[in-house]
N, C-alpha and C positions, 0 to 999 in steps of 0.2 A: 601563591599559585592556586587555583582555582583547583576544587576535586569535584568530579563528577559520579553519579549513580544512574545505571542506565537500566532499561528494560527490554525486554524481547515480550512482544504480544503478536499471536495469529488468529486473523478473521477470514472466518469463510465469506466469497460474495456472494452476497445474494442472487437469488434465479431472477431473474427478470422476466418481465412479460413483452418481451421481444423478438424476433427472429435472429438468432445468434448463427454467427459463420466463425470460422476457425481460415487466417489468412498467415499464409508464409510467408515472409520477407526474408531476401537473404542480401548482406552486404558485400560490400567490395573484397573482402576476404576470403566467400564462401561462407559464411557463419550465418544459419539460419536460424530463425524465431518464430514460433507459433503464437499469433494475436488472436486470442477471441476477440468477437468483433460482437457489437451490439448496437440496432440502429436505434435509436432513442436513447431517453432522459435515463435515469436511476443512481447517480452520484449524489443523492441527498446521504446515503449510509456515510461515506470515505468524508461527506464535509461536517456532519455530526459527530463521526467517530473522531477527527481532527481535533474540533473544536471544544469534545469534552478532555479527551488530554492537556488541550494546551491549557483550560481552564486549571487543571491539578498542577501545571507548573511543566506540562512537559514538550521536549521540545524535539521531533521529527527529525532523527537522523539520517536513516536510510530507511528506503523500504523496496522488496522485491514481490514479484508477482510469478506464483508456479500453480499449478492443476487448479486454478478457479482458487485459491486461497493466497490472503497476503502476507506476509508477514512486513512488520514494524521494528526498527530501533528506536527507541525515543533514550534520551538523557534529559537530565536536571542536576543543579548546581547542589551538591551536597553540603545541605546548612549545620550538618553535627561536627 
């Protein structure tokens, strides 16, 4: 049976040099969501920040997004 080791990491995003909006969506239930919204590029952080985890062995479980900051579950197979 396979043991896993996992971690919690939080990254602020960065400011962008865009014009940012704040858009409400709400679904069939009533349940709404505040999207900051950003018209341009700047997802080079989220695919460097990816891609030095995955290099250490880790691997993206979940992740959630609240007040401009993300947080991360990553796990990895525990070799001890």
């Amino acid at each position: 049976m396979s043991q896993w080791k996992y971690q919690i990491t939080f990254h602020q995003l960065p400011k962008l040099e865009c014009e940012e909006k704040e858009i409400i969506k709400c679904d069939q239930r009533g349940e709404c969501f505040v999207h900051d919204t950003c018209q341009g590029g700047g997802m080079e952080w989220i695919e460097a920040l990816f891609a030095k985890k995955g290099k250490e062995g880790w691997e993206l479980v979940q992740s959630g997004y609240h007040h401009r900051e993300l947080l991360c579950i990553w796990k990895m197979k525990d070799e001890s």
